[in-house]
VEXDO-903000 format. One record per residue (C-alpha): x, y, z. Coordinates in steps of 0.2 Angstrom, whole numbers, plus 5000, padded with zeros to 4 digits. Example, Ala and Ser with C-alpha at 12.3 -4.5 7.8 and 13.67 -1.06 7.14 Angstrom:
<rs>
506249785039 506849955036 
</rs>
This chain:
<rs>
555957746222 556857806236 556157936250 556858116243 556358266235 555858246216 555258396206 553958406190 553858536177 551858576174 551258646158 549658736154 549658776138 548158906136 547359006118 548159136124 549459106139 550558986144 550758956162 552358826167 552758796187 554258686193 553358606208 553858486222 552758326221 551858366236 551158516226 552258646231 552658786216 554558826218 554458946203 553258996188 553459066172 552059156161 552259186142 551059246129 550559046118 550759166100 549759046091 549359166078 551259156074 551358976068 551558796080 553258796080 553358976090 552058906104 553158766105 554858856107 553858986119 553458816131 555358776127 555958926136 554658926148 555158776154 557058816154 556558996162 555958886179 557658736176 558458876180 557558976192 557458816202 559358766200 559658926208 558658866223 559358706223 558358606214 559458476205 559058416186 559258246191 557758276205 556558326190 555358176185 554558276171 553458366162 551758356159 550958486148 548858526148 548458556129 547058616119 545858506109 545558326107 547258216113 547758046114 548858066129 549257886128 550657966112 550658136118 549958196102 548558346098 547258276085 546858446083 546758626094 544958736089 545758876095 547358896090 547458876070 548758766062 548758616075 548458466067 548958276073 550558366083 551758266091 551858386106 552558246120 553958176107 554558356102 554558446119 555558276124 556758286112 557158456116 557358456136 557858296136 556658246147 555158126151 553658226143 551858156147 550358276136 548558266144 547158356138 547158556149 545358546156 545758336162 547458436168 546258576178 545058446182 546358346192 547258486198 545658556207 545458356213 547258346219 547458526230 545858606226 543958636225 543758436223 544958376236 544258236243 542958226229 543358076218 541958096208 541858266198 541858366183 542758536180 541958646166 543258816161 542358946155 543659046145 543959066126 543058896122 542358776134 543258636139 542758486153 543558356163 542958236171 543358126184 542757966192 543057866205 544857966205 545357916187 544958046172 543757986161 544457956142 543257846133 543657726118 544657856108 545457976122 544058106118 542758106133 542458236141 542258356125 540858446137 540958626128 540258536112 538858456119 537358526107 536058616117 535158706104 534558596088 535158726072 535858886082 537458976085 539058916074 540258846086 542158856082 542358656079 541158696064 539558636073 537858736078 537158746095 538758706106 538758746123 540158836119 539358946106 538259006120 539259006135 541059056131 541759236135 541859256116 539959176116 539659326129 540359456118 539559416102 537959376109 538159566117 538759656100 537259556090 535959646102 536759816101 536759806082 534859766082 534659936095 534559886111 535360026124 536560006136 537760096146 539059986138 539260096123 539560246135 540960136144 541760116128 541560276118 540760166106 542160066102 541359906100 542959816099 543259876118 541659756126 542259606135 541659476142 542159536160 541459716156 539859646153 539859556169 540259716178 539059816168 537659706171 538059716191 537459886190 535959866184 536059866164 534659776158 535459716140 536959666151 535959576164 534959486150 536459416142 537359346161 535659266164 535359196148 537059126150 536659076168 535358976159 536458916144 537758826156 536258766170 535858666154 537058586151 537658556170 535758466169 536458356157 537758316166 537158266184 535858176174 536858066165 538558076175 537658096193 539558176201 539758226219 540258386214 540258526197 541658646197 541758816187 543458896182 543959016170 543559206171 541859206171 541759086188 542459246198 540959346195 540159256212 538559226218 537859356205 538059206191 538159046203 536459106210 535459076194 536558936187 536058836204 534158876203 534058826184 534958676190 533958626203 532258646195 532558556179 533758416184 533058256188 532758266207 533958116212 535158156201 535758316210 535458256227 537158296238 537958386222 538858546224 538958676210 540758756215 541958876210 543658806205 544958866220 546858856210 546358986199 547659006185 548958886191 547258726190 548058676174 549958676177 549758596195 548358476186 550058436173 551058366189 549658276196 549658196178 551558156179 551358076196 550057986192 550957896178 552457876189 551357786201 551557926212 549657986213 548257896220 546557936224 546957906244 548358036243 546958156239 545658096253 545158246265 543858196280 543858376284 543358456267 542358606268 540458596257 540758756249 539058766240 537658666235 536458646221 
</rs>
C-alpha cells in the first residue's frame, strides 16, 4: 500500500452512547460524533443511530478534505460476547433484544464499506495499548467499570480470544459462591459487585435496611436520584454508609485483579470507565488489597493504572482493530522506551 493519508471510522458502541471518530491511521481524530445507543427502542434503531453517526463524521470530514476513497473502514467495539471473525453479536447483556446479530454484514451493507466488529472492552483494551495507558506495554488487561464490567486483554501485543472468541468475559468471573444476581443470569459476578449499577443497588439495599447517610439529604429522598458518581463524592466527605460501599467495592475489584495477575501475571492492569476518575481515594485501597493477597511473584513489576483515552478508548481501540486487520498495526509501532510508570501495585 502506497505512502498516503488513509482514514478509519472507529465505533464504540456503549449501553447507553455511542461514541464514532473519523481518525487518521496514525491516531489522529479529524472529527467525532456522539448519539444516544436507544436500546430500549429496538436493534434496528441502535443500528440506524451508528448509521448516522458514521455518516454525520463522512461528511464532517469530507468537508476537511478527507476523501471517501482514503477511508479503509470501520471497526465498531460492541457489547457482549462476539465472534469478530463474522462480525456477529452472540448476544448483548445490556442492551435487550440482541441475539446472534449480524452487526459487520449490516453496517456493510449500508455504508458500503469494509466493516470489522470486535468486542468494545478488547477495542478499549487496544486502544489504551495503541496511544494510551498501556503504550509500550504488550502485555495487559483493561477492566471498564461502567454499566457492566467488561475485560480485554492483551498478550504479547495480540488480544486474547480463546477457542470460541469469548476470553476475556472478566466482569463474569464468580467471586462470591451463591451471591448477588448478575445480568447474564449468574450469582456472584464481579460485575454484580463492582459495576456502577452494583454500586447503586448495593447503596439503596443498606438505606432500605436504615442505615443513615447524608445521601438521602442530597436527594430529598428521591432514591431514584443516587448514582454511582454521587456515592463516590458523598463518601469523599466522610459518609460512613458511602465509604463502606467504595471500599467494599475497592475490595470486590482487588479480587478479582488477584485472579487476574495470578493467573495472567501482565505487566500492567488498567481501570477505565467512570468509576477509575475517582483517583487515589479508590486506586489506594484497590492496590493494598492487591498486594497483600496476590501471590507475591505474580505482581512483581505490575502497575495498577488508570485508563488515559477516557471516552474516545473504545472508538480509537475500533481503528487500532481496522489496522491491525489491514496489516497496518504491529506491536513495534506501539513500542515506547520512554513510557512514564504511572503507578504501581
Amino acid at each position: 500500500m502506497k505512502s498516503m493519508s488513509y482514514y478509519v471510522i472507529g465505533v464504540d458502541m456503549g449501553a447507553t452512547n455511542i461514541v464514532c471518530v473519523l481518525s487518521s491511521k496514525d491516531g489522529e481524530i479529524i472529527t467525532r460524533d456522539t448519539s444516544k445507543t436507544l436500546g430500549s427502542e429496538g436493534k434496528e434503531k441502535t443500528i440506524s443511530q451508528i448509521i448516522n453517526s458514521a455518516k454525520n463524521v463522512l461528511k464532517e470530514g469530507e468537508k476537511l478534505g478527507v476523501s471517501a476513497k482514503s477511508i479503509l473502514g470501520m471497526g465498531i467495539g460492541g457489547p457482549g460476547p462476539i465472534n469478530s471473525d463474522d462480525g456477529i453479536i452472540y448476544i448483548a447483556p445490556n442492551i435487550p433484544g440482541w441475539i446472534n446479530t449480524s452487526l459487520a454484514e449490516e453496517l456493510g451493507n449500508e455504508l458500503e464499506l469494509p466493516v470489522f466488529l470486535e468486542n468494545d472492552a478488547n477495542a478499549a483494551a487496544l486502544g489504551e495499548w495503541w496511544l494510551g495507558a498501556g503504550k509500550g506495554v504488550n502485555n495487559l488487561v483493561l477492566l471498564t467499570l461502567g454499566t457492566g464490567i467488561g475485560g480485554g486483554i492483551i498478550i504479547n501485543g495480540e488480544i486474547l480470544y480463546g477457542a470460541g472468541h469469548v476470553a476475556g468475559e472478566i466482569g463474569h468471573m464468580v467471586i462470591k459462591e451463591g451471591g448477588l444476581l448478575c445480568s447474564c443470569g449468574n450469582h456472584g459476578c464481579l460485575e454484580a459487585y463492582t459495576s456502577a449499577k452494583s454500586v447503586v443497588n448495593r447503596t439503596l439495599a443498606e438505606i432500605k435496611e436504615g442505615r443513615k447517610t447524608l445521601l438521602t439529604d442530597i436527594v430529598d429522598n428521591r432514591m431514584e436520584k443516587i448514582t454511582c458518581k454521587l456515592v463516590f463524592d458523598t463518601a469523599k466527605k466522610g459518609d460512613g454508609l458511602c465509604k463502606k460501599i467504595v471500599e467494599d467495592t475497592a475490595k470486590y475489584l482487588g479480587t478479582g485483579i488477584i485472579n487476574i495477575v495470578n493467573i495472567i501475571n501482565p505487566q500492567m492492569v488498567i481501570l477505565g470507565g467512570g468509576m477509575a476518575k475517582a483517583g487515589d481515594f479508590f486506586f489506594d485501597p484497590i492496590k493494598e488489597y492487591v498486594k497483600e493477597h496476590a501471590f507475591n511473584e505474580s505482581t512483581k513489576g505490575v502497575k495498577i493504572v488508570p485508563a488515559a483515552l477516557g471516552s474516545n478508548a473504545g472508538a480509537i481501540g475500533a481503528v487500532a482493530f481496522v489496522l491491525k486487520k489491514k496489516g497496518l498495526l504491529n506491536k513495534a509501532d506501539c513500542f515506547d522506551s520512554n513510557i512514564i510508570e504511572l503507578s504501581e501495585t
